[in-house]
C-alpha positions as CSV (number, residue, x, y, z in Angstrom):
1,X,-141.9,-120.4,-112.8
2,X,-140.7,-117.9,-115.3
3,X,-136.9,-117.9,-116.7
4,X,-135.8,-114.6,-116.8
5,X,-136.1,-113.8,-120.4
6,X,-139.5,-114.5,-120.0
7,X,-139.4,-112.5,-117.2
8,X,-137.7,-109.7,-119.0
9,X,-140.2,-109.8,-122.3
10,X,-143.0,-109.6,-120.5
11,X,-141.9,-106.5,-118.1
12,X,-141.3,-104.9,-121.5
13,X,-144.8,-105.5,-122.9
14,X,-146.6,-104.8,-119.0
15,X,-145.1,-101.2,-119.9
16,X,-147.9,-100.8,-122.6
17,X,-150.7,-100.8,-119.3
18,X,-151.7,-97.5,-118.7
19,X,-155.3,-98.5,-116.9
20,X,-154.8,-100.0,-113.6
21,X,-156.6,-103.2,-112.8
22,X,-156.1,-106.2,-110.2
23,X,-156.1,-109.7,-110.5
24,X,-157.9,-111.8,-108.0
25,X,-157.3,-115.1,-107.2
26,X,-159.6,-117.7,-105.9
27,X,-156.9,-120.2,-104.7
28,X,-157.4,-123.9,-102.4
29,X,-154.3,-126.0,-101.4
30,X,-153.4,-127.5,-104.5
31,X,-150.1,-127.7,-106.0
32,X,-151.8,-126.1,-109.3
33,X,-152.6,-123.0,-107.1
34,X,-149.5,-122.4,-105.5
35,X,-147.8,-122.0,-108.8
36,X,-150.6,-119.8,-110.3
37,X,-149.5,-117.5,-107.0
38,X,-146.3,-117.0,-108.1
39,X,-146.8,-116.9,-111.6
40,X,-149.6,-114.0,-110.5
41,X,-146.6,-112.4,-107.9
42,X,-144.8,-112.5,-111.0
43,X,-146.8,-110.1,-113.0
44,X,-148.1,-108.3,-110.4
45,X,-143.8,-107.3,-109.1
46,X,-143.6,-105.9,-112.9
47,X,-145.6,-103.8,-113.1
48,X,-147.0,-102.9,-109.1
49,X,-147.7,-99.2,-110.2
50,X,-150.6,-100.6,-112.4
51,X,-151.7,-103.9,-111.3
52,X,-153.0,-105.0,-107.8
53,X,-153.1,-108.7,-106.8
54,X,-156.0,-110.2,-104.2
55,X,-155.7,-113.6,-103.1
56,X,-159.4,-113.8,-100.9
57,X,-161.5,-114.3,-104.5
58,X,-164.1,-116.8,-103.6
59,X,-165.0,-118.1,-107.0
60,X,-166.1,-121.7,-107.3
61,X,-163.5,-122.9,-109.7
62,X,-160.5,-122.9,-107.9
63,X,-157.9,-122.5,-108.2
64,X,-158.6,-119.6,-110.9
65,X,-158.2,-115.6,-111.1
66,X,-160.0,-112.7,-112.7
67,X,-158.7,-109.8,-114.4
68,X,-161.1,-106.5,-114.1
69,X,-160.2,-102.6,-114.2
70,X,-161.9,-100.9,-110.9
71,X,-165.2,-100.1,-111.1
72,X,-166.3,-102.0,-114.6
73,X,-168.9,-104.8,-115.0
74,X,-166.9,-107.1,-116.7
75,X,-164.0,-109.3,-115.8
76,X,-161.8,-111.8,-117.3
77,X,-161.2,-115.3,-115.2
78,X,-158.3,-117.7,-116.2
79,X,-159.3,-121.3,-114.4
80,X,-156.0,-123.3,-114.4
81,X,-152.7,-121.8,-115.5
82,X,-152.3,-120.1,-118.6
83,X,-148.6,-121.4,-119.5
84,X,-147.6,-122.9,-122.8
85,X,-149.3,-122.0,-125.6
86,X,-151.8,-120.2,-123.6
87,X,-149.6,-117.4,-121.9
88,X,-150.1,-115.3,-125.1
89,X,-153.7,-115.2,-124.7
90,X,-152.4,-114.4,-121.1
91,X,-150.4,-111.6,-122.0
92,X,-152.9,-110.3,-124.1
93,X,-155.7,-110.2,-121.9
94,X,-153.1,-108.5,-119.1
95,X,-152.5,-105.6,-121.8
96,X,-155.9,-104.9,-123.0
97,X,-157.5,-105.1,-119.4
98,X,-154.7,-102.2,-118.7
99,X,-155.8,-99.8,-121.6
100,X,-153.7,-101.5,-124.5
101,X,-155.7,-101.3,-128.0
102,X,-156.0,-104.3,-129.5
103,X,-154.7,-104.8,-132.6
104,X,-158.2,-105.1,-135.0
105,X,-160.0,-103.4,-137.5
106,X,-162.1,-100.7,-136.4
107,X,-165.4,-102.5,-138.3
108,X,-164.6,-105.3,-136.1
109,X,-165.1,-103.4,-132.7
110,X,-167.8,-101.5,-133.3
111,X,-169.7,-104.8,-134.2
112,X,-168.8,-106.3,-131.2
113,X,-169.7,-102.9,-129.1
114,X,-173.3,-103.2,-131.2
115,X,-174.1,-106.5,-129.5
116,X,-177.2,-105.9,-127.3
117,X,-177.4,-108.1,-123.9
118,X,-175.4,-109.3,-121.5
119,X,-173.2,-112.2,-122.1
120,X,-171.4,-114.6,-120.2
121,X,-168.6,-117.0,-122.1
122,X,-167.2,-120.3,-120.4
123,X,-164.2,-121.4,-123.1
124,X,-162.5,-125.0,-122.1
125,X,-159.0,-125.3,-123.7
126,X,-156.9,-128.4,-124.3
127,X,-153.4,-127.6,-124.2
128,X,-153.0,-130.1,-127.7
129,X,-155.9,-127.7,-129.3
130,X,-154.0,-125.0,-131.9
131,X,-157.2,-123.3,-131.8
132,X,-157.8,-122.5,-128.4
133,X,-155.4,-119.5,-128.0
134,X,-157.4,-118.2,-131.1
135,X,-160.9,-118.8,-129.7
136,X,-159.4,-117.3,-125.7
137,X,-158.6,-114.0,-127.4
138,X,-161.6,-113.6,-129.7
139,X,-163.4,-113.5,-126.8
140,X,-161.0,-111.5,-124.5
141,X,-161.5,-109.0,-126.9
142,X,-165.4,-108.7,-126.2
């Protein structure tokens, strides 16, 4: 699924984790969710020390997968696969789930750690949309 610069670039920035998470995968018997299994074996061979993959997720949109650091409240899901323009929203979701800083102005995090309530966020990309990737990592960053 991944050529092996791809491969190799992305081994190089999976060296940045330093929290370990897992990625859980609510799969069916689509063609769709066989390649989102090897594009999650993928990631998951690069970097094995930090990220663990589960494949029994039982999430209704399927097939789909979460990424969440152990014990916190709040998780990530990717529904579909994240390729094209949308693997760097991927990527960047994989490094700051592992402990990565994003790269933002300090102002702009403490606002977003101000917001009071709990908040749930369903984003719908079009792989023609230029903004999507924009709108995918706003929110990953929340």
């Amino acid at each position: 699924m991944l050529d092996q610069d791809l491969k190799s670039q992305l081994a190089g920035y999976l060296q940045r984790v330093t929290q370990p998470f897992e990625m859980v995968a609510s799969l069916n018997d689509s063609d769709t969710a066989r390649q989102m299994l090897e594009l999650l074996q993928t990631i998951q061979s690069l970097r094995s020390d930090m990220i663990t993959l589960k494949t029994d997720g039982n999430d209704a949109r399927k097939p789909s997968f979460s990424l969440q650091r152990a014990g916190a409240s709040n998780s990530l899901r990717f529904a579909g696969l994240p390729l094209g323009h949308e693997f760097t929203s991927l990527v960047l979701a994989l490094l700051w789930t592992g402990g990565h800083p994003p790269k933002v102005e300090a102002d702009v995090i403490e606002s977003i750690r101000a917001l009071d309530g709990n908040f749930n966020f369903d984003v719908y990309m079009s792989l023609t949309c230029h903004n999507c990737p924009d709108v995918v990592q706003a929110l990953s960053l929340m």
